[in-house]
N, C-alpha and C positions, 0 to 999 in steps of 0.2 A: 504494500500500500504506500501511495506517496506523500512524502514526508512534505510538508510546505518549510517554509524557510519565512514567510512571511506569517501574523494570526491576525485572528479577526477581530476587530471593534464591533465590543457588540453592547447598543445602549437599549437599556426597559423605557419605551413610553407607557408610560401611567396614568389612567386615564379611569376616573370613578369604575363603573362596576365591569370596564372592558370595552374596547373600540368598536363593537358593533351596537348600533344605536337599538336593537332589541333587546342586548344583554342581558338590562335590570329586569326582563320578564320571563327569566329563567327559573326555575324553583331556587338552586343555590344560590342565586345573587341576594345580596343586599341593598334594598333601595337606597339606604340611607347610609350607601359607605364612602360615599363623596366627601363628607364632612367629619370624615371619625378617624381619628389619627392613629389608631391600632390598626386599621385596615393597611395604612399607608408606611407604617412599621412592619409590619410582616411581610407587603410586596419587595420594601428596599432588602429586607434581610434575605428574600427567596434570589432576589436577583445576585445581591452580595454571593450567597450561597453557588449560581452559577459563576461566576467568577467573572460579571460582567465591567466593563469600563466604567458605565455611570447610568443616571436612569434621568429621565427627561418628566417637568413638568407644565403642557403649554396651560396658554392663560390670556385674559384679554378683558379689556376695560370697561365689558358691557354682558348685558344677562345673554348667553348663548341660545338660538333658538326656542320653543315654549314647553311651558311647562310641563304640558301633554305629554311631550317628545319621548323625554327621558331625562336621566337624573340633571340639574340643570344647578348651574352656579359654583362654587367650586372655591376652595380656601385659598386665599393669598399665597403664591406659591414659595417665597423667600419666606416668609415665617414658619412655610411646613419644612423647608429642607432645611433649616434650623433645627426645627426639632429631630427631623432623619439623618443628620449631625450627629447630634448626642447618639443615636440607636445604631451607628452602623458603626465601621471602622475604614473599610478601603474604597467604597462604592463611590463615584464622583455623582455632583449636585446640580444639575441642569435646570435653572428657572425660563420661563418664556418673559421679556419686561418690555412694555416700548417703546418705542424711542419716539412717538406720536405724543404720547401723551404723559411723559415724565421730565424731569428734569437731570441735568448730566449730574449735577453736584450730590442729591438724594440720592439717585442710584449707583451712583459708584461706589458710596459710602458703604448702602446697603449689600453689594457682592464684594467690597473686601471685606466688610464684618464676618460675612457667610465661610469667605476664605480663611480668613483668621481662625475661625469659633472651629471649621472642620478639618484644619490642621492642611488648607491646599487642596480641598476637592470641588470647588465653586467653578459652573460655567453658566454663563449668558446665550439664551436664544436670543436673538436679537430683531427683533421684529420691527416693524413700519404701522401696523396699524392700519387694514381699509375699514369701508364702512361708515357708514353715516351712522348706526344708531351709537358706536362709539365717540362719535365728535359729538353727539348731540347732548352726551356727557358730560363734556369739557366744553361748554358754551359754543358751538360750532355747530351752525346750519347744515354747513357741508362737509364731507371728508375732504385731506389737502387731497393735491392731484398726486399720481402715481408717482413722478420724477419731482415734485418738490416733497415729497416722503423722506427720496433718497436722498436727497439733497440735505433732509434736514440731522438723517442720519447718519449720515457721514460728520458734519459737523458735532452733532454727540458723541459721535465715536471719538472723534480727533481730543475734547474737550475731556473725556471721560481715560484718558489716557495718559494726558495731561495732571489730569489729578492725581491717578494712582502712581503716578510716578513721582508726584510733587513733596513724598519724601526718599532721601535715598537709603538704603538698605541699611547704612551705617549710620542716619541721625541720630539714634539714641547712642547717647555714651553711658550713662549710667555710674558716672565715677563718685559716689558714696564721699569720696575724703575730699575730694576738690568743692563738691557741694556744684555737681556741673551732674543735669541731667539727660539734656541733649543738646547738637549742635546748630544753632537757627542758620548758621549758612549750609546748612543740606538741607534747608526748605528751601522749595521750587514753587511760590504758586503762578498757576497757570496766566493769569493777566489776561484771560480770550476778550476778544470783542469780535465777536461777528455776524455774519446775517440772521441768524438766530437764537443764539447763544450770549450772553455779555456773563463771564465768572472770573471774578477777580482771585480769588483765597485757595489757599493750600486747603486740602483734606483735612479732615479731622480723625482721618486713621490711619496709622503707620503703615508701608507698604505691605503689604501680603505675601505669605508663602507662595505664592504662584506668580506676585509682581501683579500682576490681573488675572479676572477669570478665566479659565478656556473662550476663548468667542466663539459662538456656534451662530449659525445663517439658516434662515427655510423656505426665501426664495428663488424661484428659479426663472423669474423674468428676466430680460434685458440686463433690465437697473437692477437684477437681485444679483444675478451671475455678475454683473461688472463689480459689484459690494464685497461679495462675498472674494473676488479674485482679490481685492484691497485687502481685507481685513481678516476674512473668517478663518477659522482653524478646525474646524469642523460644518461639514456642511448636511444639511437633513432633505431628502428630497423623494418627491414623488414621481418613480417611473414605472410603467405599465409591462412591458418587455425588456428583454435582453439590450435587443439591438438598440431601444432607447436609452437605457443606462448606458451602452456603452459610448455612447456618443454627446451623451451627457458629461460624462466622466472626461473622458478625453477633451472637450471642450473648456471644462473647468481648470482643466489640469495647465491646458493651453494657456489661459486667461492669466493664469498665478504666475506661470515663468513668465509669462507677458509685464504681470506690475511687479518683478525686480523679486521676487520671494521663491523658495522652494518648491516647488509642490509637490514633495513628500511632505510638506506644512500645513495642508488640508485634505482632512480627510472626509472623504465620501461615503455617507451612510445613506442609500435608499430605505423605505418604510416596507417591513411585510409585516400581512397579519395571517400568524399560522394558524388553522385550525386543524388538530392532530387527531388523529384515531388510532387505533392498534394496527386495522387496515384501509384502502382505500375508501372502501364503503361505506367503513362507517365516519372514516372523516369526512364524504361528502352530506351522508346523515346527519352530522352535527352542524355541518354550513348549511342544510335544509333549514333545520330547526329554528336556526337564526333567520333566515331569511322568511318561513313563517310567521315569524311574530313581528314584521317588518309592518306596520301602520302606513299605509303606503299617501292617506292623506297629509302626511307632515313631508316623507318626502319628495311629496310634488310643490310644497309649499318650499320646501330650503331650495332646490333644484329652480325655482325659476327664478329664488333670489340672487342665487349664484351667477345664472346668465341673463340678470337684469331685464326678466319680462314680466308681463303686466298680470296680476294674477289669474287663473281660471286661463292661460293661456295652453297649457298643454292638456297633453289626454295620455290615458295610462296607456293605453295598450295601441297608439301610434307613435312611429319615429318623434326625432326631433325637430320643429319644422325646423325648412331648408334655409329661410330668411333672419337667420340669430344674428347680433351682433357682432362686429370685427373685433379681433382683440384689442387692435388699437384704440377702441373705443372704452374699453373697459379700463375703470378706475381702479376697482378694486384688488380680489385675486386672479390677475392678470395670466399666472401658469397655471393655475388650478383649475379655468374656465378653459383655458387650451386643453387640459387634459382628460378634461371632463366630456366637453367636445372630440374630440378624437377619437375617446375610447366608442361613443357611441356613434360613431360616422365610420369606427375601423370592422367592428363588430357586428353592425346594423341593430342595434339593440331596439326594442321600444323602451318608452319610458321607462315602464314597472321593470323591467329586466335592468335596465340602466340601475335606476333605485338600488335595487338588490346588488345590484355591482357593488355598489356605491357605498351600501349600510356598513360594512367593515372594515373600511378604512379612508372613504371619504378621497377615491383618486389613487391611495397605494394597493403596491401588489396582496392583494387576498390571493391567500396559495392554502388548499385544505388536501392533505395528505399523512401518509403515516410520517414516522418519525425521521428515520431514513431517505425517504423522498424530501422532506422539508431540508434537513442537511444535504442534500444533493442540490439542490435549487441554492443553497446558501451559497455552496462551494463551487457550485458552475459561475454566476456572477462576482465572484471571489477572485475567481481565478482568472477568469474571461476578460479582464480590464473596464467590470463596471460595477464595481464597489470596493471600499476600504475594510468595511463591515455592514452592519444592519443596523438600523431603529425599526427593534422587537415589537409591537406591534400588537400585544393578547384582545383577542374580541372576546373573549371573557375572563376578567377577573375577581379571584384569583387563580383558577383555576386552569386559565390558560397560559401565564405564568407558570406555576406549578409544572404545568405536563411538559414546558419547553424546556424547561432546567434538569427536570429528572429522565426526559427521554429526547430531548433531541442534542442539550448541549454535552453529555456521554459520548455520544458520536462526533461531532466535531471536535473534538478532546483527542478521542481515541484518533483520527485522523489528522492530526498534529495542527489544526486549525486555531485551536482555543487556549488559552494556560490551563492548566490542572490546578495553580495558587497563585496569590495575589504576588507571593514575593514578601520581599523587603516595602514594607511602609512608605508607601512614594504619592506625588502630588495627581492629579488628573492630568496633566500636563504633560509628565513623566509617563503617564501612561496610555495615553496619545501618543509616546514619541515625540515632545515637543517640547524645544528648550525651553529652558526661564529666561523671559525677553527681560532684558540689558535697559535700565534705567537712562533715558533718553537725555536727562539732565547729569547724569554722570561719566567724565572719562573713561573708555575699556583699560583696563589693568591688564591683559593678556589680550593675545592674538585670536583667542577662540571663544573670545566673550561673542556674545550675540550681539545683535544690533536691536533696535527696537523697533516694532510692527509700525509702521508708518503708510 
């Protein structure tokens, strides 16, 4: 059997009772485990238990979909992985935050406390924010347009980098006898003034084990692919096929040697969501079951807010009409309408089949097979040149956690794909593969100091 030379990153999206929007009407599920912090302690430990990189929690500024739906609303995600801090030891801390409707100075604060508190296991999704009903949150008619999102995000980023570096690694002296407890000239504050941004002041927390969070990216338009080639270090994406991953992958890979960076410095995680069985049958029996309890008037209702039509515009059981909107036109999720689009223009799906595509992972690969088959599909894409690893993906948890740590990640173990242990105590960074970026306000001391992500 062949030995790989390279392993897989492999991150838990965590997502109340499981990614497929029927989940909570499953006998085992828990309606109400969206808000209960033992639930979300046992998933990090199941995932720690697999020997995974880190576990992801998205998030967003506004009530998700209706209440009908499914479990809806969701705890502040930096206060949970605070507490999944204290309860883990190696697992790294993915929060979704964003950059739409926060401030640089507050959030940077808040992901290096995160870093600090978890000893280096803190990363940043980094998100834009579409959508009107979330601006209409923040005093806002309208959402910004797509390219001054990015526009605004880049300038956070730049700003939010600024800060965490705006102490250097050695300000505290701590000398007890001299009655000196740090040094004010290794404060850096950032001084910004710019199109969106005006922050005068250093941090009010000392640099971080990690320097900064991991930066993680999720999307894949134009402006997200050109963002993420700047800045990201992990990237999360939705692709349908091989041949799209690969081309995906190799694009992005292109982009990053393009703005002056490695790119073995981002890594590519596409989204599956497995659903396993002992055999094929019955794991298609269990994506039945799910796709059963699919309420199919909610998603006719999310589906036409996605391609911005006018309610009561489509019909279950015909195509899509042929006259939908360009992408160009679209404000909001600009790759997720592309791909939403395609799959059902590639497939000829109707609606209700579309839906059911759809209910498990909202655009990512749904792959439902035994144990074996799902680690073949990891490790064809693995190997193929279109992925770094996976964002795991369970349409039900916990459950579907549980079956992928006990019976699929054993196989990719045994096929030299996975670590069998975490190792020695290292930062999310470290286990990424990715240096501690080099304090931008401080001289390199050696040849092999890093530079800083710019």
């Amino acid at each position: 059997m062949t030995r790989h030379t390279r392993q897989l990153h492999l991150n838990a999206f965590l997502m109340n009772t499981g990614h497929h929007e029927a989940s909570w009407r499953l006998p085992e599920s828990n309606p109400y485990a969206h808000v209960e912090l033992d639930h979300y302690i046992r998933l990090a430990r199941t995932a720690e238990r697999g020997t995974f990189d880190s576990l992801f929690l998205a998030d967003g500024p506004q009530l998700w979909s209706n209440l009908a739906q499914r479990p809806a609303g969701a705890l502040e995600p930096l206060t949970l992985l605070t507490a999944l801090a204290t309860a883990t030891e190696h697992i790294g801390l993915i929060a979704t935050a964003s950059t739409s409707y926060n401030s640089p100075y507050n959030l940077a604060r808040k992901f290096a406390s995160l870093d600090i508190i978890s000893g280096g296991r803190a990363g940043w999704n980094i998100v834009t924010t579409a959508g009107a009903e979330a601006a209409r949150n923040f005093g806002l008619e309208h959402e910004p347009a797509h390219a001054e999102r990015y526009a605004r995000a880049a300038e956070f980023l730049d700003v939010a980098l600024k800060l965490w570096d705006s102490w250097e690694d050695d300000a505290i002296v701590a000398d007890k006898a001299a009655g000196v407890w740090g040094d004010d000239a290794k404060i850096h504050p950032p001084q910004h003034q710019g199109t969106y941004f005006s922050v005068a002041g250093a941090l009010n927390v000392p640099r971080s084990p990690q320097g900064y969070p991991l930066l993680v990216q999720a999307g894949s338009s134009e402006d997200g692919k050109a963002f993420a080639a700047r800045y990201a270090e992990a990237v999360f994406t939705a692709q349908q096929t091989l041949g799209d991953a690969q081309e995906f992958y190799k694009d992005l890979k292109s982009r990053t040697a393009a703005a002056g960076r490695d790119p073995e410095h981002i890594k590519v995680l596409p989204g599956i969501v497995p659903v396993l069985g002992s055999t094929e049958a019955e794991a298609r029996a269990n994506e039945r079951l799910l796709e059963d309890n699919i309420v199919y008037t909610h998603g006719v209702d999310r589906l036409e807010r996605l391609l911005q039509l006018p309610p009561n515009t489509l019909e279950l059981d015909a195509p899509l009409p042929a006259d939908l909107p360009p992408e160009d036109s679209i404000e909001g999720a600009k790759s997720r309408y592309t791909l939403v689009v395609e799959l059902a223009r590639r497939d000829r799906l109707t609606v209700r089949q579309l839906i059911g595509r759809l209910g498990g992972g909202r655009g990512h690969l749904t792959f439902a097979g035994t144990p074996e088959q799902v680690a073949d599909a990891i490790e064809t894409w693995f190997t193929q040149g279109a992925a770094d690893g996976f964002n795991i993906m369970p349409a039900v948890l916990p459950s579907g956690l549980d079956a992928f740590v006990d019976h699929v990640v054993p196989i990719l173990r045994t096929r030299g794909l996975l670590r069998t242990e975490y190792g020695p105590r290292t930062t999310l960074r470290e286990r990424y593969g990715l240096p501690r970026p080099a304090n931008q306000y401080t001289r390199p001391t050696t040849q092999s100091a890093q530079p800083a992500l710019v």
